[in-house]
Residue frames as a rotation matrix with the C-alpha (Angstrom) as fourth column:
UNK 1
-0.280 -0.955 0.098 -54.80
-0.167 0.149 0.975 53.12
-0.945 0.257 -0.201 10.81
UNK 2
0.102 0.839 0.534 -57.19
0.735 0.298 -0.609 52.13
-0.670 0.455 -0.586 7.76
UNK 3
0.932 0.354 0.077 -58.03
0.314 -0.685 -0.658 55.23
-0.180 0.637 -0.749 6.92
UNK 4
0.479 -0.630 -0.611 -54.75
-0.302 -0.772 0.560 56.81
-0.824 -0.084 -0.560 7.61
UNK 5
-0.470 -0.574 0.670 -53.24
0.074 0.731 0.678 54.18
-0.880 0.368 -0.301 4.78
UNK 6
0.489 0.687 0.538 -56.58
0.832 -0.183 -0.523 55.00
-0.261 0.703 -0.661 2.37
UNK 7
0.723 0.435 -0.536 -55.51
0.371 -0.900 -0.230 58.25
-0.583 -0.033 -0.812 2.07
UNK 8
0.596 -0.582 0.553 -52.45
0.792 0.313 -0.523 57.82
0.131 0.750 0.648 0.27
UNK 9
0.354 -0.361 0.863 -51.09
0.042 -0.915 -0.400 61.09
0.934 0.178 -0.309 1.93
UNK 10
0.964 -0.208 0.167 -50.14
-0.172 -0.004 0.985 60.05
-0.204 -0.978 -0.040 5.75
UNK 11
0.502 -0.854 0.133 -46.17
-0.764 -0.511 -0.394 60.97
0.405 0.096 -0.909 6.22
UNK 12
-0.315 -0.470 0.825 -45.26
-0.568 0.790 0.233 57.72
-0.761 -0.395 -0.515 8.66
UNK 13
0.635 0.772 -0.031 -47.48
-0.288 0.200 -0.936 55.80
-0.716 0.604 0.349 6.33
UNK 14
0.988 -0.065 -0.142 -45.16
-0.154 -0.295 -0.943 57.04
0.019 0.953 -0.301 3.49
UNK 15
0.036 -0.903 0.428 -42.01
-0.996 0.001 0.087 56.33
-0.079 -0.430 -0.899 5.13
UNK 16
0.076 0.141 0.987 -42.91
-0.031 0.990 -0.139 52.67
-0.997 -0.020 0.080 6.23
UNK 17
0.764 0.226 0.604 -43.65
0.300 0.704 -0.643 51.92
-0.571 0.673 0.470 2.42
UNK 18
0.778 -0.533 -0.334 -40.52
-0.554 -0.329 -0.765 53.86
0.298 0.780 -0.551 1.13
UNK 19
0.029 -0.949 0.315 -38.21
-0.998 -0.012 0.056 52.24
-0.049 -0.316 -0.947 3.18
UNK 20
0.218 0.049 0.975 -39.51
-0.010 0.999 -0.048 48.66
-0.976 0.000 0.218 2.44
UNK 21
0.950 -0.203 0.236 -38.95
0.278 0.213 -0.937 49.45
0.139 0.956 0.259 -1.28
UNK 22
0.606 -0.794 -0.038 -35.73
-0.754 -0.558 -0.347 50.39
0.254 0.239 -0.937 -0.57
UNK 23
-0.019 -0.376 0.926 -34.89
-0.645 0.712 0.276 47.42
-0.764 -0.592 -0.257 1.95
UNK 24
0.327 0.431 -0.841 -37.05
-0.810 0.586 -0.015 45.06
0.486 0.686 0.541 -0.63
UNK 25
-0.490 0.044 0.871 -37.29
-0.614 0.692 -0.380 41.76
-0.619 -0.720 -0.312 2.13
UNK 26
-0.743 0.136 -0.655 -38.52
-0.401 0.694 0.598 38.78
0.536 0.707 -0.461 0.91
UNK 27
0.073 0.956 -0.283 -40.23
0.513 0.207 0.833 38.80
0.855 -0.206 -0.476 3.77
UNK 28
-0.388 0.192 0.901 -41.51
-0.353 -0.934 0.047 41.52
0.851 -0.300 0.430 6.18
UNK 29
-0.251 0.528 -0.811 -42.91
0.962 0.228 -0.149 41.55
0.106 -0.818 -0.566 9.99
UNK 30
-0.215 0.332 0.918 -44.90
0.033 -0.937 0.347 44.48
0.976 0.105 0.191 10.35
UNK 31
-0.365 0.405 -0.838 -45.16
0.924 0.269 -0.273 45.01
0.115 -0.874 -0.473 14.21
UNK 32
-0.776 0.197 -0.599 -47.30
0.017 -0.943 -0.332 48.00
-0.630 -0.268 0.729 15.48
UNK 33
-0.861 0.405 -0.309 -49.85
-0.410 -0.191 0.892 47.68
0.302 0.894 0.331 12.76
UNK 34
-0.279 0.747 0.603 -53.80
-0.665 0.302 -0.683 47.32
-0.692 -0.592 0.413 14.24
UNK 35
-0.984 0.167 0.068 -55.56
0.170 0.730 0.662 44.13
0.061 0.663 -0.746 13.37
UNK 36
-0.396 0.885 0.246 -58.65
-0.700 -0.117 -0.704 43.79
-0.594 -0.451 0.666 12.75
UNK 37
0.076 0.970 0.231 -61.22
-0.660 0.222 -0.718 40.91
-0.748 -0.098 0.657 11.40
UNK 38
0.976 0.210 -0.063 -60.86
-0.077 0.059 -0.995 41.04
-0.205 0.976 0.073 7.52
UNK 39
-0.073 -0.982 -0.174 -57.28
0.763 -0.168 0.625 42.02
-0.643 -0.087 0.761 7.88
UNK 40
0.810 0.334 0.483 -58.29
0.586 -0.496 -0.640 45.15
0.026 0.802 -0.597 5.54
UNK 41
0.641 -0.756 -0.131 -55.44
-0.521 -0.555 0.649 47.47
-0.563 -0.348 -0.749 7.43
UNK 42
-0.178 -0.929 -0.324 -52.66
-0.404 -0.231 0.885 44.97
-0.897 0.289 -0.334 6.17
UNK 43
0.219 0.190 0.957 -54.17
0.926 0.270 -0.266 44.37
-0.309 0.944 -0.117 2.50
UNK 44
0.959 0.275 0.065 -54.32
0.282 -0.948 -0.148 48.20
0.021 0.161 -0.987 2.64
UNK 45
0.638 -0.761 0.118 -50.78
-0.565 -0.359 0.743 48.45
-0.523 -0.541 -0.659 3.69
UNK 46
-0.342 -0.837 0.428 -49.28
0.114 0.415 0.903 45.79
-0.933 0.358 -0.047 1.50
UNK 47
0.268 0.188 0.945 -51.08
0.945 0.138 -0.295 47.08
-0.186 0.972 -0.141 -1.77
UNK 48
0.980 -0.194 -0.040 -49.62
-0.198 -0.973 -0.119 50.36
-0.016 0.125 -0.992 -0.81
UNK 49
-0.073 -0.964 0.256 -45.86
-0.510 0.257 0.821 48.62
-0.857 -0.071 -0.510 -0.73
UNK 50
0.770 0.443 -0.460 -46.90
-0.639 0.525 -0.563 46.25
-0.008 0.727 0.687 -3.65
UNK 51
-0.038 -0.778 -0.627 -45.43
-0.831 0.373 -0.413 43.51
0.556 0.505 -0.660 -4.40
UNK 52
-0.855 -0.391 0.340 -46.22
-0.495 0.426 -0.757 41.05
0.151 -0.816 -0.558 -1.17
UNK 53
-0.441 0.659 -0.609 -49.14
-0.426 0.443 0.789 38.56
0.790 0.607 0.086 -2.02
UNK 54
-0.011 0.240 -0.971 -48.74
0.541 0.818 0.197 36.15
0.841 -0.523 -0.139 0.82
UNK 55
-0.333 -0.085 0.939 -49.89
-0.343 -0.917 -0.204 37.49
0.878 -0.390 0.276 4.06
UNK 56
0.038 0.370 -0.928 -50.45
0.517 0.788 0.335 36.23
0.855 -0.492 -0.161 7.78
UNK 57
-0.970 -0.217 0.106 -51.83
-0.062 -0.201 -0.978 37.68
0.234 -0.955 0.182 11.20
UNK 58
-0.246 0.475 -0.845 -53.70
0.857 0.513 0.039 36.34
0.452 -0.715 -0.534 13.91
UNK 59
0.517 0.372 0.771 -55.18
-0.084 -0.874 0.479 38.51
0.852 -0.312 -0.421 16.64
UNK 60
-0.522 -0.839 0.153 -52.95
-0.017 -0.169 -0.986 39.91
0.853 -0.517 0.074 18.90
UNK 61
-0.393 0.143 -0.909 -53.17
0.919 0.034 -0.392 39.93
-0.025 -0.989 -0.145 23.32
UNK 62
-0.919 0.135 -0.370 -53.56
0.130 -0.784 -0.607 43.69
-0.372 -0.606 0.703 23.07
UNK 63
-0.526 0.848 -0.067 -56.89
-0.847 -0.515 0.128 45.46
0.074 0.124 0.990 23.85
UNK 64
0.001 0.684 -0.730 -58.47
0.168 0.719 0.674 41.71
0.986 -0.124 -0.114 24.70
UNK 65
0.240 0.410 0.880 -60.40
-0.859 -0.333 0.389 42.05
0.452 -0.849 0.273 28.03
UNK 66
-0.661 -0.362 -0.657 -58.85
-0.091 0.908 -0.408 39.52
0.745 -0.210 -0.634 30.32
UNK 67
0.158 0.944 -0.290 -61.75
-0.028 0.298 0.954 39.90
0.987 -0.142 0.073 33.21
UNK 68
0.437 -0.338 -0.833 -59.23
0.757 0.638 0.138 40.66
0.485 -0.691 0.535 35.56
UNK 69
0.965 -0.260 -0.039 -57.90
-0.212 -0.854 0.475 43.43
-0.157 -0.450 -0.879 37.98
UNK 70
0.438 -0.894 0.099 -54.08
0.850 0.376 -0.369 42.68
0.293 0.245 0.924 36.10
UNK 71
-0.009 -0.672 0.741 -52.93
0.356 -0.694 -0.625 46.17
0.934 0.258 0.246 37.25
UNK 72
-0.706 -0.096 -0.701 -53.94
0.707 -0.050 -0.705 46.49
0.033 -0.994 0.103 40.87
UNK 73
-0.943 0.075 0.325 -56.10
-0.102 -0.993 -0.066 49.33
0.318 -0.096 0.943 40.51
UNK 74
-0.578 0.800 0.162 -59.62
-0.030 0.178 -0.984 47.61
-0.816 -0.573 -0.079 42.09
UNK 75
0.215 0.848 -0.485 -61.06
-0.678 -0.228 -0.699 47.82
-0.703 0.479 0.526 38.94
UNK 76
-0.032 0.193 0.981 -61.20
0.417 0.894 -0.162 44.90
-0.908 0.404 -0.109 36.12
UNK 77
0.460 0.571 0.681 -62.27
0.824 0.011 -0.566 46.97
-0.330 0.821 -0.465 32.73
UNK 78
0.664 -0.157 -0.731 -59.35
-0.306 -0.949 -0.075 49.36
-0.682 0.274 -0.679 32.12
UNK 79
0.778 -0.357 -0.517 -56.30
-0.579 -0.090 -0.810 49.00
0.242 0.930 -0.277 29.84
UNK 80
-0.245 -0.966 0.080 -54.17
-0.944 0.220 -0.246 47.61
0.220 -0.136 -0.966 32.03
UNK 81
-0.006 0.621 0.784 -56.39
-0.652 0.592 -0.474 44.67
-0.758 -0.513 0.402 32.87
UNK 82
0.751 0.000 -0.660 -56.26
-0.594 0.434 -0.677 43.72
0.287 0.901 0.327 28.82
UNK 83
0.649 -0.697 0.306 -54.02
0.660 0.716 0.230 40.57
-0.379 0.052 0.924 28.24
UNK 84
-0.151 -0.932 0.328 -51.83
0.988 -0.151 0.024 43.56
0.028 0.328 0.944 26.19
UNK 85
-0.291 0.032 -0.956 -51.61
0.543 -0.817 -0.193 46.68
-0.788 -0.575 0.221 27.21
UNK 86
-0.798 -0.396 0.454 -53.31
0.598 -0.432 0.675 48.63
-0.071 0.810 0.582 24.53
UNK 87
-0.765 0.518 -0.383 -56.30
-0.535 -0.842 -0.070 51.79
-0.359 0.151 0.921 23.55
UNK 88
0.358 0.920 0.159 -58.94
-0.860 0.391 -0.328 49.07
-0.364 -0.019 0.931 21.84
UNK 89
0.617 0.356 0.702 -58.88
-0.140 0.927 -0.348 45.53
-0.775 0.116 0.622 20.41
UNK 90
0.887 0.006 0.462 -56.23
0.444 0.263 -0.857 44.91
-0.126 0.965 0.230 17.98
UNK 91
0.997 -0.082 -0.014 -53.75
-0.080 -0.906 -0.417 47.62
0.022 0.416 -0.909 18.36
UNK 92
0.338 -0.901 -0.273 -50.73
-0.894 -0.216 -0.393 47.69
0.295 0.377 -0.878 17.49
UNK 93
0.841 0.305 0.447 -50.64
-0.217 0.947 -0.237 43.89
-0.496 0.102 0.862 16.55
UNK 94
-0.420 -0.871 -0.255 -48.10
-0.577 0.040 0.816 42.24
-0.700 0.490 -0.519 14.26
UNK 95
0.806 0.478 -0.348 -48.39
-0.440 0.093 -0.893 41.02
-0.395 0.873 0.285 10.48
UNK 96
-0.141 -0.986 -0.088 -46.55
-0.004 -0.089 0.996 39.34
-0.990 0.141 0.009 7.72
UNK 97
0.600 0.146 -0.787 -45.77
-0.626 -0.526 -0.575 40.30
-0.498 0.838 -0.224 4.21
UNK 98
-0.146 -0.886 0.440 -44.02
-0.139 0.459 0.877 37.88
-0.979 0.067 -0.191 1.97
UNK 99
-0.053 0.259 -0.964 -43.22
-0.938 -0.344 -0.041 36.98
-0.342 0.902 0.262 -1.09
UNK 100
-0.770 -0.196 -0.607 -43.01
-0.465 0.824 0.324 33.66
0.436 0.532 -0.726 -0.61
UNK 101
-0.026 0.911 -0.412 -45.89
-0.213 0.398 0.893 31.18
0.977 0.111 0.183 0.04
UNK 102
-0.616 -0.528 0.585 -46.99
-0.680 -0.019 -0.733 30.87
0.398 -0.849 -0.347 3.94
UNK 103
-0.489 0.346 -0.801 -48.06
0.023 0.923 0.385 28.03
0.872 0.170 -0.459 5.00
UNK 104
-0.466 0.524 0.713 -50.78
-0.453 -0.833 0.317 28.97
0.760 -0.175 0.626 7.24
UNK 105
0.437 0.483 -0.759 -52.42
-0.366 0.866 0.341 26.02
0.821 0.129 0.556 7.92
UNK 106
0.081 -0.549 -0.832 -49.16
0.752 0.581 -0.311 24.69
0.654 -0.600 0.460 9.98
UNK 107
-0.439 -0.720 0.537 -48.34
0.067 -0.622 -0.780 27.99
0.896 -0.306 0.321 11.56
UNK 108
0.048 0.222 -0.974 -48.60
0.931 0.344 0.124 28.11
0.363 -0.912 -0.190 15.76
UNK 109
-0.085 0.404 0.911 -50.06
0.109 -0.905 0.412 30.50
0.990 0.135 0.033 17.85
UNK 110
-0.303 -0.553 -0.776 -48.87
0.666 0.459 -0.588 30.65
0.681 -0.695 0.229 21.17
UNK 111
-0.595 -0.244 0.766 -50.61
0.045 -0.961 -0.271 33.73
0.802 -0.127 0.583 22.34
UNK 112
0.591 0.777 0.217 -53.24
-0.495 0.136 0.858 32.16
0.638 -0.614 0.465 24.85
UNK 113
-0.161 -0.531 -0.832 -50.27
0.902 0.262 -0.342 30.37
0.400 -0.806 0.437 27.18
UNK 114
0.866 0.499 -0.034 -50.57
0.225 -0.328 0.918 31.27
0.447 -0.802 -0.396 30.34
UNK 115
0.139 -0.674 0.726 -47.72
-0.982 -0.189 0.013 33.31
0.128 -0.715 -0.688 32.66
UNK 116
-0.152 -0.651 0.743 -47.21
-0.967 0.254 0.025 30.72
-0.205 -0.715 -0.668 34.82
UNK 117
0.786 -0.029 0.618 -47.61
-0.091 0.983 0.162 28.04
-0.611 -0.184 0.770 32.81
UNK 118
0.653 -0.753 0.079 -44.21
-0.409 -0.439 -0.800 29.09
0.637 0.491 -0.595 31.19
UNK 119
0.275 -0.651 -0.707 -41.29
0.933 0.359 0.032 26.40
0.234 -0.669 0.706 32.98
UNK 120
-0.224 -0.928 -0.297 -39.30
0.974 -0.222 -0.043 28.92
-0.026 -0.299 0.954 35.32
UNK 121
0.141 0.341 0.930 -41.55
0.614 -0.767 0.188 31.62
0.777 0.544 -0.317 34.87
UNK 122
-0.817 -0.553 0.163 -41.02
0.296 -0.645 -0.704 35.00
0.494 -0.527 0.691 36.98
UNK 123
-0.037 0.686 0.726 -44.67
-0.147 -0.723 0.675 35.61
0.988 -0.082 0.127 37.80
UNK 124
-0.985 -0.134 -0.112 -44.66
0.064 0.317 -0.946 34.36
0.163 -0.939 -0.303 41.22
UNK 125
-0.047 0.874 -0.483 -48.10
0.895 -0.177 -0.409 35.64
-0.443 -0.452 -0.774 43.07
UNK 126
-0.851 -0.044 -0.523 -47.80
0.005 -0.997 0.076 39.15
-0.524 0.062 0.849 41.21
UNK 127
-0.554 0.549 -0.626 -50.78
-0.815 -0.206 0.541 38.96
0.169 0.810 0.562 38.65
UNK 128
0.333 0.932 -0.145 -53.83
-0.917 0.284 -0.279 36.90
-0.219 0.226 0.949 38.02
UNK 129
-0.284 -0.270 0.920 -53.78
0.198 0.922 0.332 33.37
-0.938 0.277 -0.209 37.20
UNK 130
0.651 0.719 0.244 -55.67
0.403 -0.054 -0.914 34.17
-0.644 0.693 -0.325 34.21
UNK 131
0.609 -0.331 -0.721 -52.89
-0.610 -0.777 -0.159 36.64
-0.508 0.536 -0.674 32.72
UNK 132
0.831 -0.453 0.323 -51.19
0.537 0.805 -0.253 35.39
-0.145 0.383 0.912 29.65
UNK 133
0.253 -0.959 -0.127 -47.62
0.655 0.073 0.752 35.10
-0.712 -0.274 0.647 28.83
UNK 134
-0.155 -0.017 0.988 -48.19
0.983 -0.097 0.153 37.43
0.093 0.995 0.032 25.31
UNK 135
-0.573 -0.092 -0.814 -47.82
0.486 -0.838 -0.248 40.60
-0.660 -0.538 0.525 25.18
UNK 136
-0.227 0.030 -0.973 -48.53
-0.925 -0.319 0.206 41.04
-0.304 0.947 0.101 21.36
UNK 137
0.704 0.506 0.499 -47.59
-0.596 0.803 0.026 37.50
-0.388 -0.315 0.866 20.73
UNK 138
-0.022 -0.711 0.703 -45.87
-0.437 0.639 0.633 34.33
-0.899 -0.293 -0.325 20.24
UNK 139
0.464 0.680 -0.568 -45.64
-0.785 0.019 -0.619 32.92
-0.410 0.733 0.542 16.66
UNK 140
-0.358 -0.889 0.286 -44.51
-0.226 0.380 0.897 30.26
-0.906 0.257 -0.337 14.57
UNK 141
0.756 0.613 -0.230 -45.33
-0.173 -0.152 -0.973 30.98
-0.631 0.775 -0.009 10.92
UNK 142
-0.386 -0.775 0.500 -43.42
0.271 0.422 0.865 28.84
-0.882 0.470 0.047 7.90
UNK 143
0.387 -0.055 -0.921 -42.55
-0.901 -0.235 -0.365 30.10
-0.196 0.970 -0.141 4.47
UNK 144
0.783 -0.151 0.604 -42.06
0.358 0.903 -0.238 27.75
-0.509 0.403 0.761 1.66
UNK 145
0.175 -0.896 -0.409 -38.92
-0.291 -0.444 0.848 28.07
-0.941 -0.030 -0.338 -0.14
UNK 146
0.414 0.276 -0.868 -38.40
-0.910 0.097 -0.403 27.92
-0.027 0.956 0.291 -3.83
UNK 147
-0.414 -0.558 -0.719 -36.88
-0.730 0.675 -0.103 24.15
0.543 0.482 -0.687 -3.26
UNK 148
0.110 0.867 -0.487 -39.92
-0.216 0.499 0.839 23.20
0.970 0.013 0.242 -1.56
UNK 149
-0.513 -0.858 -0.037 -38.22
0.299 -0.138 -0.944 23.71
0.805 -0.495 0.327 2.09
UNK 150
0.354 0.830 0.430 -39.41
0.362 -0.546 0.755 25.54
0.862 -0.112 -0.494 4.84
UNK 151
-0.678 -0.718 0.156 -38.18
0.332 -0.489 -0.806 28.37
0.655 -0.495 0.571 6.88
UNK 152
0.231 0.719 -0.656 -39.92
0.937 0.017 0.348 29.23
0.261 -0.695 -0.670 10.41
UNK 153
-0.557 -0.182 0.810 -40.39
-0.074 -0.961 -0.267 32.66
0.827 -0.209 0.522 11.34
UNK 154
-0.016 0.175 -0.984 -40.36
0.984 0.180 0.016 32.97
0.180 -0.968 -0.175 15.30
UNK 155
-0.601 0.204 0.773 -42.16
-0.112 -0.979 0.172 36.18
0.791 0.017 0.611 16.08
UNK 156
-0.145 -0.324 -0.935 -42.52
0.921 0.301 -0.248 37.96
0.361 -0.897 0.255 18.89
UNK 157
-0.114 -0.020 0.993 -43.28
0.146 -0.989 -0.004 41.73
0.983 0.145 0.116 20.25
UNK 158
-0.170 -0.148 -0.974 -42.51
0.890 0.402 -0.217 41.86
0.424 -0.904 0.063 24.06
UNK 159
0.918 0.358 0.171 -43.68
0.268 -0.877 0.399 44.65
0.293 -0.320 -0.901 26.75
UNK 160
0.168 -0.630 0.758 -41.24
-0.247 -0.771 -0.586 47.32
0.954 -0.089 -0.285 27.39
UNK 161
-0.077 -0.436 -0.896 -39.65
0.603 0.696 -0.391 46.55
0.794 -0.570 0.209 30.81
UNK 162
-0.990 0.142 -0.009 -40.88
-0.092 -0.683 -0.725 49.74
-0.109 -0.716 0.689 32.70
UNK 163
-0.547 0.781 0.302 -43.94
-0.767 -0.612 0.193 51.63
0.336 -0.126 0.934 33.53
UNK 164
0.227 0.486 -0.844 -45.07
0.611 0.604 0.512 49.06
0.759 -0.632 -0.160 36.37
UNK 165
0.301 -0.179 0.937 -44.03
-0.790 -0.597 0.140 49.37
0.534 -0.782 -0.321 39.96
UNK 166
-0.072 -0.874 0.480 -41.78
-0.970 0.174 0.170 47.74
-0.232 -0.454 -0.861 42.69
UNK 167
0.503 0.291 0.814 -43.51
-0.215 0.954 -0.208 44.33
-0.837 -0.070 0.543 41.97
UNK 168
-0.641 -0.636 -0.429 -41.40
-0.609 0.082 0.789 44.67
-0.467 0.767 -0.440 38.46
UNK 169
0.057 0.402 0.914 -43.83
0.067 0.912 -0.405 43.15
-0.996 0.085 0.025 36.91
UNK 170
0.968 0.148 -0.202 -43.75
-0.204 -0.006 -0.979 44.35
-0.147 0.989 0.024 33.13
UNK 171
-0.250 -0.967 -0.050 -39.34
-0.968 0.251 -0.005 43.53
0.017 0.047 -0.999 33.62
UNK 172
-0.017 0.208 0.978 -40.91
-0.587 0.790 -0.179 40.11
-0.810 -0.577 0.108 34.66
UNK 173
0.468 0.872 0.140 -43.17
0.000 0.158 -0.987 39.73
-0.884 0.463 0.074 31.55
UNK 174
0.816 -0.093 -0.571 -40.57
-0.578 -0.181 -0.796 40.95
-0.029 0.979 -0.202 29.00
UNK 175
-0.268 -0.893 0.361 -37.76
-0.939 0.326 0.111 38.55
-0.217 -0.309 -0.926 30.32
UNK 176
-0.450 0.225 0.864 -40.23
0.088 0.974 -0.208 35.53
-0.889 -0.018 -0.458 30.23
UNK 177
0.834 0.541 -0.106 -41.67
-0.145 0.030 -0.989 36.51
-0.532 0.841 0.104 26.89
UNK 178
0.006 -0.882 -0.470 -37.77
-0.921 0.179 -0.347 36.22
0.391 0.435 -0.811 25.48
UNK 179
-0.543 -0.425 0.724 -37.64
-0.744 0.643 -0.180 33.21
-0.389 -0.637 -0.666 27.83
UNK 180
0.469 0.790 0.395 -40.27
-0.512 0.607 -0.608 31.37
-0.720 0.083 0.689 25.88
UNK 181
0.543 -0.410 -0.733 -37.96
-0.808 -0.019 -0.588 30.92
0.227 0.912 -0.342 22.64
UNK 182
-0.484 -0.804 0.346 -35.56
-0.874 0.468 -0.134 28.90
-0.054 -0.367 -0.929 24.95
UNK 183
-0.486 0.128 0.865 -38.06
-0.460 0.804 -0.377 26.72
-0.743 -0.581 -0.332 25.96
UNK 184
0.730 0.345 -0.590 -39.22
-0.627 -0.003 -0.779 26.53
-0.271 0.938 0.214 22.21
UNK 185
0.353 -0.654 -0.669 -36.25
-0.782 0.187 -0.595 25.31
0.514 0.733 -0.445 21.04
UNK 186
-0.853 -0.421 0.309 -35.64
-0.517 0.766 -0.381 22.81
-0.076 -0.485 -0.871 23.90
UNK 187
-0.633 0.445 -0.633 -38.66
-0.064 0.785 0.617 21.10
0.771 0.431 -0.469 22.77
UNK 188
-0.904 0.414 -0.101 -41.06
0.106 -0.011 -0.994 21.95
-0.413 -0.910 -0.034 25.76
UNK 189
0.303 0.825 -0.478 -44.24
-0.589 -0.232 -0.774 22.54
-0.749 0.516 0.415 23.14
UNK 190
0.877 0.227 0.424 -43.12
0.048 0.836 -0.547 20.05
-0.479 0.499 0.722 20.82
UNK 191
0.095 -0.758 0.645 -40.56
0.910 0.329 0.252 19.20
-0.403 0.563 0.721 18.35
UNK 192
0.543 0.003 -0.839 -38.98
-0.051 -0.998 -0.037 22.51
-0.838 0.063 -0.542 17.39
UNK 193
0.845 0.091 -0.527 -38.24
-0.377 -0.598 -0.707 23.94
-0.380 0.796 -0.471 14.26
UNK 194
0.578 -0.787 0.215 -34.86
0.653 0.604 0.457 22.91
-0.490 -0.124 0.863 12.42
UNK 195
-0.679 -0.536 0.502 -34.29
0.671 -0.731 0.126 25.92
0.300 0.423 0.855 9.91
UNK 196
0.603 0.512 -0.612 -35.94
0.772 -0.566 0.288 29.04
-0.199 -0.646 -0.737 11.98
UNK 197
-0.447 -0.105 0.888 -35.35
0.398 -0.913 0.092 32.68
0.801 0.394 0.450 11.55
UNK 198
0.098 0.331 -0.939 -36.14
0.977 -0.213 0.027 34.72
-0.191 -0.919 -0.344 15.00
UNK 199
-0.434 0.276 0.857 -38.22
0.659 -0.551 0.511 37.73
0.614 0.788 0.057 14.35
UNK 200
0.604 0.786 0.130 -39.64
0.629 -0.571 0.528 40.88
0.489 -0.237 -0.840 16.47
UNK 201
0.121 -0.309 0.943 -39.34
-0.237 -0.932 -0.275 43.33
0.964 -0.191 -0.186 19.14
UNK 202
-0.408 -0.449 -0.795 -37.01
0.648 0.471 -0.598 42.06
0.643 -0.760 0.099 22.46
UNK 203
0.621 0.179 0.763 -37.96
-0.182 -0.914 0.362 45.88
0.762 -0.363 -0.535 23.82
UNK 204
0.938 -0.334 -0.097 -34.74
0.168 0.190 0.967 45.24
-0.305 -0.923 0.234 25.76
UNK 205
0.120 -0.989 0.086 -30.71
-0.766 -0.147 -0.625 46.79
0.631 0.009 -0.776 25.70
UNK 206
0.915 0.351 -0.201 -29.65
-0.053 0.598 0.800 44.00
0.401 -0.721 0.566 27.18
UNK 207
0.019 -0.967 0.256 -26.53
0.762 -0.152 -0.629 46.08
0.647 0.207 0.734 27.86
UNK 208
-1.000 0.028 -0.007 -28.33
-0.024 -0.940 -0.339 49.11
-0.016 -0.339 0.941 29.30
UNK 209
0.044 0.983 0.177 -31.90
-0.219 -0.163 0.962 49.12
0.975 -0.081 0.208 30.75
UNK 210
-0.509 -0.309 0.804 -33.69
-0.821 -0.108 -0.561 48.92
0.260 -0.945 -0.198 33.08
UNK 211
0.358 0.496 -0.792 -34.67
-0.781 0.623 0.037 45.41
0.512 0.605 0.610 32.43
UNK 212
0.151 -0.533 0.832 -33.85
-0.548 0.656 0.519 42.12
-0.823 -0.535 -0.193 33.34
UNK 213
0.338 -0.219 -0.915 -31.33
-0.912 -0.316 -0.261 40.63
-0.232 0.923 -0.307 30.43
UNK 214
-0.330 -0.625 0.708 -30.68
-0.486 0.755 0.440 37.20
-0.810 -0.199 -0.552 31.50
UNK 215
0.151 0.312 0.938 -32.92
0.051 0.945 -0.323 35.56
-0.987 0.097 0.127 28.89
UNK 216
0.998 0.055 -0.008 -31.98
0.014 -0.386 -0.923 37.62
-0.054 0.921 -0.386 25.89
UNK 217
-0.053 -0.997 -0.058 -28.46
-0.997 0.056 -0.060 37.40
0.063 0.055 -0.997 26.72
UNK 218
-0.072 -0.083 0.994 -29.21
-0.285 0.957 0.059 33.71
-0.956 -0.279 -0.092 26.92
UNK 219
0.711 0.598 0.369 -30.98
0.289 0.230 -0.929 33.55
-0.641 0.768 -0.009 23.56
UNK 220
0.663 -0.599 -0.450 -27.81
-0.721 -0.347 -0.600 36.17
0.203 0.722 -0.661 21.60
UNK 221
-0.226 -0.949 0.222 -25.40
-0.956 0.260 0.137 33.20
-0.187 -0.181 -0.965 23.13
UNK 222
0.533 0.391 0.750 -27.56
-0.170 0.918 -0.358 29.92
-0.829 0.064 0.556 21.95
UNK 223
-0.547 -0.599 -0.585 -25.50
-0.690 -0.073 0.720 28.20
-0.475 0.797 -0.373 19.26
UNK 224
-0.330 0.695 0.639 -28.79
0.675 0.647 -0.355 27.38
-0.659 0.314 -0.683 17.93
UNK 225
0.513 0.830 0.221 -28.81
0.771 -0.331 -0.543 30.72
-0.378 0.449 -0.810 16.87
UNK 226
0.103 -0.296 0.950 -26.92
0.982 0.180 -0.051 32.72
-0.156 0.938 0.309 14.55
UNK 227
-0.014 0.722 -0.692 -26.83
0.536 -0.579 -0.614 36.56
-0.844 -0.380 -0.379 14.61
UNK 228
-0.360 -0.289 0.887 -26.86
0.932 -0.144 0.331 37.93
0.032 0.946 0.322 10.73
C-alpha cells in the first residue's frame, strides 16, 4: 500500500484522496489501510490528502498469529488461525486523520479482550480460548475541541458475517463485536464516555443478511445514541 500511495499515480489511491477533499471531515477513519511500525503508509496517505496533522493507529488483530487452530483445519499457522483474518501483519487496519488535536495518551485499545470474556458473548465452545473478540479492533480515541472539550471516537471494523460454516461462527463474532459498544456504554470497562461519536464498519444489513442483527439493531435503538 506504501508504494502504491508513493507513486502518486494509483487510481483507488486517487479516488480515496479526491473524495476526502470533497467531503473535507474534520476528522477521518481510514479503515482498510495496512499498518505498519512507523505508520509511514498513513503519513504517506495523509500528505497525499493534506491538510490532517493529527494522526492515530494502533496495530490491528489482523495477520497477528494467535498460536491456535481458530479455523478447524488441524493446522495452527494459516490465515484463519490469525486473531483477524488477513494476507500478513497489519492489513487492512484502521487509522485516524484529524484536524483536531488527539489525545493519544488517553485513548483505549480494546483489541486484546478476549471472546468470551465479552458479558453474553456467543462463542460458546466454538473457537479457542485464546481467540480475541477484535476483528480489526475496538477503539476509544478523543479529539480535543476548540473549547477545550473532548469528543470520543468509538471505532470499530467487524468481520463480515459469512464465509464460516454451520458453527456460524464469523455471524457470532460480528454480532458480539457490535455487542461490545453496549457493554461500553453500560459501564462494564469503566466509566464511559459522555460526548462520543460511533465510528466504523458494522459489516451488517441489519435488515437483510445473512447475519445475526440483534445487537446492531440494539445499538441504532439506544437513546444514547443519535443517528446523524
Amino acid at each position: 500500500m506504501l508504494r502504491d500511495i508513493m507513486t502518486g499515480e494509483d487510481e483507488q489511491v486517487l479516488a480515496v484522496v479526491r473524495v476526502v477533499r470533497h467531503a473535507d471531515p474534520d476528522v477521518l477513519v481510514v479503515g482498510g489501510i495496512d499498518w505498519d511500525l512507523r505508520a509511514h503508509a498513513l503519513a504517506a496517505l495523509a500528505d497525499a490528502i493534506g491538510g490532517y496533522p493529527h494522526r492515530f493507529a494502533a496495530r490491528p488483530n489482523r495477520g497477528v498469529p494467535s498460536g491456535a487452530d481458530l479455523d478447524g483445519d488441524s493446522r495452527a499457522d494459516g490465515p484463519g488461525d490469525d486473531f483477524g483474518y488477513a494476507g500478513f501483519a497489519g492489513q487492512k487496519g484502521l487509522a485516524v486523520l484529524s484536524r483536531l488535536p488527539i489525545a493519544a495518551p488517553d485513548a483505549r485499545d480494546f483489541s486484546e479482550l478476549l471472546w468470551r470474556d465479552l458479558h453474553g458473548a456467543l462463542i460458546a465452545d466454538l473457537v479457542a480460548e485464546q481467540a480475541r473478540l477484535s476483528t480489526t479492533a475496538h477503539w476509544d480515541v478523543p479529539v480535543v475541541l476548540s473549547d477545550g472539550g473532548r469528543l470520543n471516537l468509538l471505532i470499530w471494523h467487524a468481520t463480515p458475517p459469512v464465509f464460516d460454516g454451520p458453527t456460524d461462527r464469523n455471524g457470532r463474532r460480528n454480532h458480539d463485536e457490535a455487542a461490545f459498544w453496549l457493554r461500553y456504554l453500560d459501564g462494564a470497562f469503566g466509566p464511559p464516555p459522555q460526548s462520543f461519536v460511533l465510528l466504523g464498519a458494522a459489516n451488517l444489513d441489519p435488515a437483510d443478511s445473512e447475519g445475526r442483527p440483534e445487537a446492531l439493531l440494539q445499538l441504532l435503538s439506544d437513546n444514547r445514541l443519535q443517528d446523524v
